[in-house]
C-alpha positions in Angstrom: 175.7 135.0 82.7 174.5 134.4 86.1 171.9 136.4 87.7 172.3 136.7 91.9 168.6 137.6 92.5 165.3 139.5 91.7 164.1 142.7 91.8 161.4 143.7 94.7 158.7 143.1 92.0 159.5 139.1 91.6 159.8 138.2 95.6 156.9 136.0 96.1 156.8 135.2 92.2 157.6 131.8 90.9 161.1 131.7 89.3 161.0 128.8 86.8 159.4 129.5 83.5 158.2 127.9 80.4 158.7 128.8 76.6 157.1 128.5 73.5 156.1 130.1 69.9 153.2 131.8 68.6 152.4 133.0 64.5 149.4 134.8 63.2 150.2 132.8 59.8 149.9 136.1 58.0 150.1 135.9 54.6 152.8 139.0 53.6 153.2 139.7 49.6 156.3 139.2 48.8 158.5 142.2 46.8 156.6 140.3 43.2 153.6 140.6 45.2 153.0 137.4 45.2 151.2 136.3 48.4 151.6 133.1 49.9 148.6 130.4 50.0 146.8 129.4 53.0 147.2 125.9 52.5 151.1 126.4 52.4 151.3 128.5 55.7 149.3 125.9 58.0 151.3 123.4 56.5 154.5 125.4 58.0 152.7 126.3 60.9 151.9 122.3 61.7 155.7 121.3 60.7 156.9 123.9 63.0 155.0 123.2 65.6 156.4 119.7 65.3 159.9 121.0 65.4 159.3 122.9 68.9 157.9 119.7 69.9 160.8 117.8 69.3 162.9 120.9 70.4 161.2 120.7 74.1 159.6 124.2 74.1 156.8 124.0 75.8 153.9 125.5 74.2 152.6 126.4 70.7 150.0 129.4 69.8 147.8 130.5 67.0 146.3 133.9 66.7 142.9 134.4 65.2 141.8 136.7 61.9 139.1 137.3 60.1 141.4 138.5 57.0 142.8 137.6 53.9 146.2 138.4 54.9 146.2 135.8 57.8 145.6 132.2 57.5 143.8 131.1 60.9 140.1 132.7 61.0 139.9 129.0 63.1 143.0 128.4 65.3 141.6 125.5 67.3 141.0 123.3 63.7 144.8 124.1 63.3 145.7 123.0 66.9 143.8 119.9 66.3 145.6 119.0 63.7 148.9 119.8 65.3 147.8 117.6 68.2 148.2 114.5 66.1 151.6 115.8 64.8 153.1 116.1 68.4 153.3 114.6 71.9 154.1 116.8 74.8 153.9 120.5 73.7 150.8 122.7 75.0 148.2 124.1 72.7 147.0 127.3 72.9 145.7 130.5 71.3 146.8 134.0 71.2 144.5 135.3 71.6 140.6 134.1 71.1 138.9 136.7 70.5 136.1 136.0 73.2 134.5 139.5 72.5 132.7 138.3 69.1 132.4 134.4 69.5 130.0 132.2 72.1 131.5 131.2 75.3 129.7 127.8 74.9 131.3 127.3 71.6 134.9 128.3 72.2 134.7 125.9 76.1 133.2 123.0 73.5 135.7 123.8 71.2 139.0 123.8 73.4 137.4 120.9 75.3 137.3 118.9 72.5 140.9 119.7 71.8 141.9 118.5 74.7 140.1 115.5 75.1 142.3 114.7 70.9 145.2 116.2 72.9 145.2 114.1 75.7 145.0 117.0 78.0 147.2 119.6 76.5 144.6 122.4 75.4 144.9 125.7 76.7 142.6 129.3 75.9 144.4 133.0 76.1 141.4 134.9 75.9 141.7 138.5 74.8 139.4 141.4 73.2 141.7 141.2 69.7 142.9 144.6 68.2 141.9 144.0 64.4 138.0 144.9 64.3 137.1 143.0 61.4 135.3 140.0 63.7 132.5 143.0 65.1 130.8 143.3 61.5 131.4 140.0 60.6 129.7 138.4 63.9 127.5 140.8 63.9 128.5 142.4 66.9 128.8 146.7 67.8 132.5 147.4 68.2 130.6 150.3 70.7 130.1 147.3 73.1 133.9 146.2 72.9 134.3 145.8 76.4 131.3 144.9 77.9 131.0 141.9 75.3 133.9 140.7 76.3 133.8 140.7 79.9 130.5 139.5 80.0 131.4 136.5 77.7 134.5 135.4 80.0 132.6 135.5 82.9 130.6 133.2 81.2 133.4 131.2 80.1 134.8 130.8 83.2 131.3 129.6 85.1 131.2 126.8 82.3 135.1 126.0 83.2 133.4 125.2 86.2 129.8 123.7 85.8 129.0 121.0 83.0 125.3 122.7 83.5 125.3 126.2 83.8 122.3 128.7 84.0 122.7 132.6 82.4 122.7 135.1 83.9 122.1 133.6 88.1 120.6 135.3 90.4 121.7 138.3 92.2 122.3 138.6 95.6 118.6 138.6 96.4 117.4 135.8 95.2 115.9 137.9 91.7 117.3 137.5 88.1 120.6 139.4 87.4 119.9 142.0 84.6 120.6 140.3 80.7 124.2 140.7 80.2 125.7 140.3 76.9 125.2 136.8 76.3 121.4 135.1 75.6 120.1 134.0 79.0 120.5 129.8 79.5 118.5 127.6 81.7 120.3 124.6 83.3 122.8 124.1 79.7 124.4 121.2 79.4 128.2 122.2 78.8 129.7 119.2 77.2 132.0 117.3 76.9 134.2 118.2 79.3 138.0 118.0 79.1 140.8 115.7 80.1 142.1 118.4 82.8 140.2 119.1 85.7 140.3 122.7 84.4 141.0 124.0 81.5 143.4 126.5 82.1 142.3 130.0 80.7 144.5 132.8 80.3 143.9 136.4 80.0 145.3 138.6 77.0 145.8 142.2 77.8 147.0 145.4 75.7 147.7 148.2 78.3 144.2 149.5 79.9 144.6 149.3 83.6 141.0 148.1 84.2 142.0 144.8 81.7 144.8 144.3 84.7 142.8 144.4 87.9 140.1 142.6 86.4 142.8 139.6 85.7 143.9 139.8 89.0 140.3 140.0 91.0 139.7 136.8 88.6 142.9 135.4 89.5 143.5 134.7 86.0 146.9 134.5 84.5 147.4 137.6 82.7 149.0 137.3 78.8 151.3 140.2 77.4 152.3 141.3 74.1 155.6 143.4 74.5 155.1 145.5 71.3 156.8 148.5 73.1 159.2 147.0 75.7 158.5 145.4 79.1 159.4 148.6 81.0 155.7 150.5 79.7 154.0 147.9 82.1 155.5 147.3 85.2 153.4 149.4 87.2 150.2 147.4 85.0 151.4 144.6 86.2 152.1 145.2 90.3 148.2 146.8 90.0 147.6 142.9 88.6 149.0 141.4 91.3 147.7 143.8 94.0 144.0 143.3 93.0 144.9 139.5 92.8 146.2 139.8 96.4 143.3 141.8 97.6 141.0 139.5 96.3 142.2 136.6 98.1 144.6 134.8 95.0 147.8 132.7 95.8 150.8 134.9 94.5 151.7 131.6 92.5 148.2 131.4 90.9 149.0 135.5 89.3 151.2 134.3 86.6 152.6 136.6 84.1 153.4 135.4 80.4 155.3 137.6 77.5 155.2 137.5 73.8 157.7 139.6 71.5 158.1 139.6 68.0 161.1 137.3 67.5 164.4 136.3 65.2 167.6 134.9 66.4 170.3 134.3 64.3 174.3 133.6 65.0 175.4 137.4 65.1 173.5 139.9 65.8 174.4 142.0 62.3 173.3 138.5 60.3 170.0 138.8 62.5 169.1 142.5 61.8 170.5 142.0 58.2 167.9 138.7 57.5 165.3 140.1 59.4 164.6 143.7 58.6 163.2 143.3 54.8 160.6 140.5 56.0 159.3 142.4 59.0 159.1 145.8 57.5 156.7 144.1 55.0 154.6 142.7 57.7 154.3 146.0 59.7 153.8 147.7 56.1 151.1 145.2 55.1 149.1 143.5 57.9 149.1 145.9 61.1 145.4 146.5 61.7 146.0 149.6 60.2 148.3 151.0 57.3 151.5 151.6 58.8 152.9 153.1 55.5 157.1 152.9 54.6 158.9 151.4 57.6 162.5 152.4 57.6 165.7 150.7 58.8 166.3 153.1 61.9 163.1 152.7 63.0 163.9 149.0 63.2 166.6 149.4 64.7 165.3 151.4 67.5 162.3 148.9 68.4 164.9 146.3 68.7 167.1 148.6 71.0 167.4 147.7 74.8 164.1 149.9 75.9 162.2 148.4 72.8 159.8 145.2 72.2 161.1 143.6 69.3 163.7 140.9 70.3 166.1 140.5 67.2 169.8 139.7 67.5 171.7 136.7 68.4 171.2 134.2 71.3 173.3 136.1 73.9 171.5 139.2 72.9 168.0 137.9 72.9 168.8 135.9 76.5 169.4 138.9 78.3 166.4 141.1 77.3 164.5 137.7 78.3 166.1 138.1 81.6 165.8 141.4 81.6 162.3 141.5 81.5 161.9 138.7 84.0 163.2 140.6 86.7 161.4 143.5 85.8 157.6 141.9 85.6 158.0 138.4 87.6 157.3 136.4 84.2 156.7 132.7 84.6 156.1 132.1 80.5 158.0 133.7 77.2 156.5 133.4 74.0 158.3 134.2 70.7 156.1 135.4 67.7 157.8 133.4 64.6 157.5 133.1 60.8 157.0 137.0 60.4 156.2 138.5 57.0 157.5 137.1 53.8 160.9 135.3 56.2 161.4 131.7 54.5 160.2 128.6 56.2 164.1 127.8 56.9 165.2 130.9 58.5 162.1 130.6 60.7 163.0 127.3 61.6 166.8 128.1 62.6 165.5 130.7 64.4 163.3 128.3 66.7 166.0 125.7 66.7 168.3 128.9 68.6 165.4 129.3 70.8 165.1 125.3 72.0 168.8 124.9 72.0 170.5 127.9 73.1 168.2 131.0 74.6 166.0 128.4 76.9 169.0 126.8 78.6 170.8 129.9 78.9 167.8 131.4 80.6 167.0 128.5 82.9 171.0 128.2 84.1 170.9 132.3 84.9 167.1 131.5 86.7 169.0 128.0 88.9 166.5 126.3 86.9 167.6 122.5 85.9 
């Protein structure tokens, strides 16, 4: 399957892209409703981080809770410990939930990762969609945004500045008005990481704003594809016009993906494994109560215009491709180990992923 170019929306974009997994490490009951423990999932989650490791994808992602049906409440303790299980593969999260945690904290945090890393720490910092963090921090989910963009401008300044001072001045020389975050003097932002900067990525549902702001910060911008790539493409060229307008590289607006993800040999043996495990994670730990989730509604998100990529490699390289040309992505990550699917299956599933959708995709891209 060879691809002969891009559409108008890639020219300018760079072509060759990296891979990787991501899990929540949600803790589905099973049909017994039995649910598994916490200490068993982060064992899987380390184990097959490993195995992507040793597979050559490129980067591995924890999501953060503040549930009992999810395992990481603190993804970075996780990626730290993964660190020491692997040698090459990036560490990220997806996403931090800046909107409810300090900025001085999480840059300390991933720092420190990276420093135990030797250099391989990254942040995808996003405004979360599960509320439970707002009463928990103590935070008004009223002030959802404004918390939020506040606290990664913030973030950003101390990407920059081992000392930083909050807010700075405004353009007159007088003190900015208080912003979301407590007001620092001169803060010593330490210690600093092994990369020169740390990269930082943007996670984004579909507000418009959330895109133009990425692009005027020249951020990469991080996409979950719940509901098929073709909902944001016009999102995505307002991304990259702000970034242009604001004076960005076109190779520094980089677009990633994540989909919900299971590959198998034949596309019927993929729907067939799949569909029981995933129905009980979108019946069980969706931020809210999705009730019964029947068979054709499966098999209509995993359809050519939906997000879920299920089916076999072939299958799942072409909807990759597919939404490549579409949004100009430079990064695919798959979300793995859904609902109550055994540790096994996941990990065949990844294997396919390493050994057969990643080359496929780099040999239709000219990639080596």
């Amino acid at each position: 399957m060879e691809r002969a170019g891009m559409q108008k929306r890639c020219l300018n974009v760079q072509v060759s892209m990296d891979f990787g997994i991501f899990t929540f490490g949600e803790l589905t009951r099973d049909p017994s409703g039995n649910t598994r423990p916490a200490a068993e999932r982060i064992d899987e989650t380390i184990r097959l981080a490993k195995l992507a490791d040793e597979a050559g994808l490129d980067i591995v992602g924890l999501g953060e809770h503040h549930r009992h049906d999810f395992a990481f409440s603190a993804p970075e303790i996780v990626l730290a410990a993964i660190a020491r299980e692997t040698k090459r593969i990036r560490l990220t999260t997806a996403v931090t939930v800046l909107s409810t945690q300090d900025p001085a904290r999480v840059f300390e945090q991933f720092a420190t990762l990276d420093i135990v890393s030797s250099g391989r720490a990254e942040i995808i910092a996003g405004r979360g969609v599960f509320p439970e963090s707002f009463p928990l921090f103590g935070y008004d989910p009223a002030n959802y945004d404004a918390l939020f963009e506040d606290k990664l401008e913030l973030l950003l300044q101390m990407r920059e500045q081992p000392n930083v001072t909050w807010p700075a001045n405004g353009a007159d020389g007088s003190p900015a008005a208080k912003r979301a975050h407590h007001a620092l003097r001169d803060a010593a932002i330490a210690p600093r990481p092994v990369q020169e900067r740390l990269p930082i990525w943007r996670g984004v549902g579909g507000t418009p704003s959330s895109f133009v702001r990425a692009g005027q910060a020249g951020l990469p911008l991080f996409l979950a594809l719940l509901s098929g790539h073709q909902h944001f493409a016009r999102l995505v060229d307002l991304y990259r016009t702000a970034g242009a307008q604001a004076g960005h590289a076109a190779s520094t607006l980089k677009v990633g993906t994540g989909s919900h993800f299971f590959a198998a040999p034949t596309s019927q043996e993929a729907h067939d494994t799949f569909y029981p495990h995933y129905a009980a994670y979108i019946e069980q730990n969706m931020p809210r109560p999705a009730g019964r989730f029947p068979r054709e509604h499966f098999e209509a998100w995993a359809g050519p215009g939906g997000g879920l990529l299920v089916g076999s490699p072939a299958q799942i390289t072409e909807r990759i491709l597919a939404t490549h040309e579409a949004l100009g992505t430079s990064r695919f990550m798959a979300q793995v180990g859904l609902g109550t699917l055994p540790f096994a299956e996941t990990a065949a599933s990844v294997e396919l992923l390493a050994t057969e959708i990643v080359p496929a995709v780099k040999k239709a891209l000219g990639e080596n």
